[in-house]
N, C-alpha and C positions, 0 to 999 in steps of 0.2 A: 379549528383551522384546517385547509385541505392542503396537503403537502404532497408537491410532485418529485421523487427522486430520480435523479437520472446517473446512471451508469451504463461505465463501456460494456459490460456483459453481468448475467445476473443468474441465479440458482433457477434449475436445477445443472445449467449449461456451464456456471462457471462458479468455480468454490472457492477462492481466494480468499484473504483475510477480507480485502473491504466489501466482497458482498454478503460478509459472515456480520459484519458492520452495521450495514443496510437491512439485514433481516433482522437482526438484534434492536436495531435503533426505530425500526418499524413497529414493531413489539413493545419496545418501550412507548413510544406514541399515541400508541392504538389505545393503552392502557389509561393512556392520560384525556382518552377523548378526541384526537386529534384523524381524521378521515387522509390514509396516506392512500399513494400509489407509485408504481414505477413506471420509468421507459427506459427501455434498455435496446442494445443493439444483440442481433441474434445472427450467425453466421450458419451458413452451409448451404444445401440446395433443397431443403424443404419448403421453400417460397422463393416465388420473385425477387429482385431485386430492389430493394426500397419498400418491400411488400409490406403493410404493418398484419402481425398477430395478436391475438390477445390470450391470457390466460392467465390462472389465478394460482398463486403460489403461497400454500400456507397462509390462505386468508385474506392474500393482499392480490390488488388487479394489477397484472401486469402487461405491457403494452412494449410488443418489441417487432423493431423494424429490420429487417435483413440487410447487410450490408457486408458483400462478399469482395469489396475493394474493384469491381468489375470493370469502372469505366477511369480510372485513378491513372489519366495519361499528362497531368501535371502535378508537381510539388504542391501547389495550392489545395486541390482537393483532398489532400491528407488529412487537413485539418480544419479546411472549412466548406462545408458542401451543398448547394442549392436544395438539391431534392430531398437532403435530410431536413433542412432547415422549414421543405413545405408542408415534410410529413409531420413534424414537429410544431409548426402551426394548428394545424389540427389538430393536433390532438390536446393541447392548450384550451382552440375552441371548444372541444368539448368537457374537459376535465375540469376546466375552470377552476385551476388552483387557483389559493391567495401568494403563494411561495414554490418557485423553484431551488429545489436542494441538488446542486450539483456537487455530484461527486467523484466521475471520474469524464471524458468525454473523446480517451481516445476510441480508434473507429465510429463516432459520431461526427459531430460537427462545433466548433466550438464556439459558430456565431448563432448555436440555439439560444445562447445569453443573450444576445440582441434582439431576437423572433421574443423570449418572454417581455423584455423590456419595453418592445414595442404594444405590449400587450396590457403595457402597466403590470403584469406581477412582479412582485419583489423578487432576487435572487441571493440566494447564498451557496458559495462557495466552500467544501473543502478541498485543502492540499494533502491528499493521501500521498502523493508519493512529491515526483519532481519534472513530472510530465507537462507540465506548461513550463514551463523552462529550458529543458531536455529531452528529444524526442525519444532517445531511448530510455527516458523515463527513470535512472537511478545515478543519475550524474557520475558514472563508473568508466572508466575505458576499458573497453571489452578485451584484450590484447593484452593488458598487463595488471587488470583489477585493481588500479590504483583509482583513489575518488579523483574527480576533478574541483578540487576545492575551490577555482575562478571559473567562470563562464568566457570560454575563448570562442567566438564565431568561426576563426578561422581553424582552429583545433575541430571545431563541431562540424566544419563544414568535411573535411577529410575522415571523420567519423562515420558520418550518417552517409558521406558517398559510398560504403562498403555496403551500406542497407539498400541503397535506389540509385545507383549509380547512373541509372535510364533517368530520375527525376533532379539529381541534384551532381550533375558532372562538374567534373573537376577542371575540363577545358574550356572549348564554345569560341564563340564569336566576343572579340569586347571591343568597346569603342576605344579611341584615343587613350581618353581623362582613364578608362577603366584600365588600359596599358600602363599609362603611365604610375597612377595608384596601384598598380597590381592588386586590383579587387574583381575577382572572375563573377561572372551575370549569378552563379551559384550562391554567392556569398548575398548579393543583394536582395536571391529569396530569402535566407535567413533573416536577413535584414527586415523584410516587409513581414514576415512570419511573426520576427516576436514584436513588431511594433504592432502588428495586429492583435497577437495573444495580450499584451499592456492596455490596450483599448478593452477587451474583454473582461478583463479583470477588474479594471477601473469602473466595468458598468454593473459590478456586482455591489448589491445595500450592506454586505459582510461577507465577510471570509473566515474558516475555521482552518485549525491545523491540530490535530492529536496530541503535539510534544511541542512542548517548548522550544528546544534547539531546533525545530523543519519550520517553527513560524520565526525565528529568528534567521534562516538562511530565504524565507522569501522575502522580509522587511530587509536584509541585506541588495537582494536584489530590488528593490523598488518602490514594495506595498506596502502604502498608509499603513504603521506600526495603530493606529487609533480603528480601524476598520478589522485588523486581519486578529480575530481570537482566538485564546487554547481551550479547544474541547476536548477532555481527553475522551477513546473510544470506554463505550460502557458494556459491563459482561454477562451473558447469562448465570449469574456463579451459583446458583442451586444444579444447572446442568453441569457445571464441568467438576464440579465441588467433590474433592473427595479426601482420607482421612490422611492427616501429616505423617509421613516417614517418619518422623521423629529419629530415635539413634538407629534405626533398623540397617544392619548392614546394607553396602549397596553390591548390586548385582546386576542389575541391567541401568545401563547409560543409552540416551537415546536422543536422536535428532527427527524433527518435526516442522517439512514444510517443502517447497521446492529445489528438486537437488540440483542447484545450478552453481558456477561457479561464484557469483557472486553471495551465494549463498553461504558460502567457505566450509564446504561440506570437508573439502579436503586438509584443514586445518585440521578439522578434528577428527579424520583417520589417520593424518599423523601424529596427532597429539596421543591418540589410542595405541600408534606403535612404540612412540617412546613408555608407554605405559608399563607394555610386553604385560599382561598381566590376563593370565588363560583364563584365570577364575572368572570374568568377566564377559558381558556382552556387548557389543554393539550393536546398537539398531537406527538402519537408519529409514523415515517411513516418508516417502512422497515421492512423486512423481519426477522422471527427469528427462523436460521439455530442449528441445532446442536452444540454443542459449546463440540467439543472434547468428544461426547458423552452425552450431557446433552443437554434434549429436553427439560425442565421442566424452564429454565427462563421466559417464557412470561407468563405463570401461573403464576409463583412469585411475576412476575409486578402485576399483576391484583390483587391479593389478599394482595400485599404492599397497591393500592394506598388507601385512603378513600374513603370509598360507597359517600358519599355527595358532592365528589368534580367530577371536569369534566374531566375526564383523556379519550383519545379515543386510541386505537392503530388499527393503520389502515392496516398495513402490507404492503405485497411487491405493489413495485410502477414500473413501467416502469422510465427511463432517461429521456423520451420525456416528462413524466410529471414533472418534477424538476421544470421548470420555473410557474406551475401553484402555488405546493406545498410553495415554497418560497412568494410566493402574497398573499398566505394564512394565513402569518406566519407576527408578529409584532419583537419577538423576537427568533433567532435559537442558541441553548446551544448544544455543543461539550462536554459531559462531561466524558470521555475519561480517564483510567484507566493503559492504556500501551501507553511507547514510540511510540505514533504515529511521522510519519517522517513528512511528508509534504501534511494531507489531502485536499481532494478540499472543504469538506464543507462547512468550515467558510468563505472562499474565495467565494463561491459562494453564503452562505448567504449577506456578505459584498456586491458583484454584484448585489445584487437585490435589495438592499437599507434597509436591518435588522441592529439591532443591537443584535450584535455576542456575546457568550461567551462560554467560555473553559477553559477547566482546564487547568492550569500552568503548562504544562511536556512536556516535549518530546521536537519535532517539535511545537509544539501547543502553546508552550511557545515563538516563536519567532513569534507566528502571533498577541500574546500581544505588543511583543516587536517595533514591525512595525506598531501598531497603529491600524492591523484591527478588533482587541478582545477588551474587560474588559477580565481578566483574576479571579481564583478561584483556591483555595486548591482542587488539587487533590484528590478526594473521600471523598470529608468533604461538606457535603449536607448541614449544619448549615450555611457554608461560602458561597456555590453557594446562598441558600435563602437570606445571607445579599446582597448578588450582585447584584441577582435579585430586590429586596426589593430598592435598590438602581436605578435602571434601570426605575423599573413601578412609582417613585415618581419625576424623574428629564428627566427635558423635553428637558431642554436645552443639559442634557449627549446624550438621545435619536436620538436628532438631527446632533449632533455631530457624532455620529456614525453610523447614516444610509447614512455619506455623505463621507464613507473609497471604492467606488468602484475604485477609481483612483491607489490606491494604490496596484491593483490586477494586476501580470504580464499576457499582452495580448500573444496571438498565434504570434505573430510578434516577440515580444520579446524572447520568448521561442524558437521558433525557427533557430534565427540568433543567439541564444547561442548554442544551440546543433550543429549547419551548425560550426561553426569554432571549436569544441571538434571535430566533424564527420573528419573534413583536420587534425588536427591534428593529430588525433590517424592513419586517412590511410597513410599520410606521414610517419608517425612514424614506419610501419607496412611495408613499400617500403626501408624504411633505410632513407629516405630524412631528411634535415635538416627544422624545423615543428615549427612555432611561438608558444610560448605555452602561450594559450588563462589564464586570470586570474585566480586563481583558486576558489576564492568566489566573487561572485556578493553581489555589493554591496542592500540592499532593495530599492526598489520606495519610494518614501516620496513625498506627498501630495505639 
């Protein structure tokens, strides 16, 4: 089968968990026989504007168009864009997949779904995050890091006017009925945004989601529960794989990923001060991006933790270092503030023989559930410190959970789950009559 994946940004330009996903899941494919490739969006001023490049990344062709946001003088264009959509035609023409695997489509366009549609190939859909839903993407309010557990337009609209207040103003012109209703011309983009994102989605032959609980909050919001499956992501675990801590005392505790606030880095610098315990390291390793505007977190960090304890932030790390950073590491803590769906971290600390914790929410909460976590109250630094505190004094828990790699789904696994969603949906997308694969898998158990 020829499989075209497409993503907002792709390696070597962007290292996030889903395009660590997409080369992982590429991998597994290739293995199965399966002829993939990417289109990706590529930003800066190396090219034109729309310009497509190509190049090959670890094997795979990839095909990315520049899109530096340059002509973005209405709301509309954010999300759905003519010129991406022609360059995206072509490249179809040429590629001639049988399947589009979308996987993420901000800074693209997301009536590429329609361009393949129109073309007859099948599409499938994951929900890595909450970005067809939420435009800032982790259903979170930036301002007090509480989730937004309902989708309030009128909430979202006051939101996202902090982002584009040029695209999505809070005042304007309104008619009568729109006086009267008090529904500002603002709100009605909204309105036409997700009724357009629901057509999009409705034109997908499947939809996948990682974790269980992120495909249960989009079947909350709308999507055929018989269409939208659990694929969980699949790991390289000979690369990350390394030998169980077993009772080894612990000595270095460490965090692994982007230090933003949603990230709740700062949960567990203070979970580390109630700790007070000098013998001890902190480490925290990843980069830390703008957060909606706010450059001022990792100062925060710094003048949170105590002068007297060990706290290091190292910053951004390359992927090819991951398997060093985890050998470095006795215990790795997730302590995670928004509906994360299904990150690789804990999974990959579990791979390398850590013992894992994270806070009880989201997705994150079923990687307690399957035995590769301790789990912790969400944003309650008092509770990760008893956890912790619990962790550094019992040897026999320690042991017992640096020995959860088993329980981590392989690129094998991952793969021959996605290979029968991929027949289904192009069946389905042909008119044929199409086995329709489980729709939640069940978890690995030890």
């Amino acid at each position: 089968m020829r499989i075209a994946h497409v993503i907002s940004g792709y390696l070597p330009h962007e290292t996030s968990g889903t395009q660590i996903h997409v080369r992982d899941l590429c991998e597994g494919l290739r293995d199965r026989g399966h002829r993939v490739e990417v289109f990706t969006r590529l930003a800066g001023d190396e090219h034109g504007e729309f310009e497509i490049s190509r190049d090959e990344w670890e094997g795979v062709r990839v095909t990315r168009i520049t899109n530096n946001f340059a002509d973005v003088d209405r709301f509309e264009l954010l999300y759905t864009h003519p010129a991406i959509d022609a360059r995206f035609d072509e490249f179809l023409a040429e590629a001639r997949p049988d399947l589009v695997h979308v996987h993420h489509l901000s800074c693209l366009s997301t009536s590429m779904i329609e361009v393949a549609r129109r073309r007859g190939v099948a599409v499938l859909m994951t929900f890595h995050d909450y970005w067809m839903v939420c435009l800032r993407g982790q259903r979170i309010r930036p301002e007090d890091l509480g989730v937004c557990e309902t989708l309030d337009r009128t909430r979202c609209l006051s939101c996202l006017n902090r982002l584009w207040p040029h695209l999505l103003p809070l005042g304007g012109p309104r008619s009568l009925l729109e006086r009267l209703l008090g529904r500002p011309p603002s709100l009605r983009k909204l309105a036409a945004w997700e009724a357009h994102i629901r057509r999009m989605v409705a034109s997908c032959q499947a939809l996948t989601a990682p974790a269980r609980f992120h495909r249960d909050r989009f079947i909350d919001w709308g999507v055929e529960a018989e269409r939208l499956f659990h694929a969980p992501n699949g790991f390289a675990c000979a690369e990350l794989g390394g030998e169980p801590r077993g009772r080894k005392p612990v000595r270095h505790i460490g965090f692994i990923g982007g230090v933003i606030p949603s990230k709740g880095v700062h949960v567990l610098c203070e979970a580390f001060n109630r700790l007070g315990r000098r013998d001890l390291v902190l480490h925290v390793h990843g980069e830390a991006p703008s957060f909606h505007g706010d450059t001022g977190y990792l100062d925060r960090l710094r003048r949170l933790v105590r002068p007297e304890l060990d706290v290091r932030f190292h910053g951004r790390y390359e992927h090819r270092d991951l398997p060093a950073l985890l050998a470095g590491l006795d215990v790795l803590v997730v302590p995670s503030l928004w509906w994360e769906n299904s990150p690789l971290t804990p999974r990959e600390g579990a791979l390398a023989g850590l013992s894992v914790v994270v806070s009880q929410l989201g997705g994150l909460g079923e990687v307690v559930q399957e035995g590769l976590a301790i789990g912790f109250r969400p944003g309650d630094p008092e509770d990760l410190a008893r956890v912790l505190t619990r962790v550094l004094s019992d040897g026999e828990l320690r042991a017992e959970m640096s020995r959860k790699a088993g329980l981590v789904c392989d690129l094998v696994r991952s793969a021959a789950r996605f290979e029968e969603i991929y027949d289904f949906a192009v069946r389905s997308a042909r008119g044929e009559a199409a086995a329709r694969p489980a729709l939640v898998m069940a978890p690995l158990r030890a």
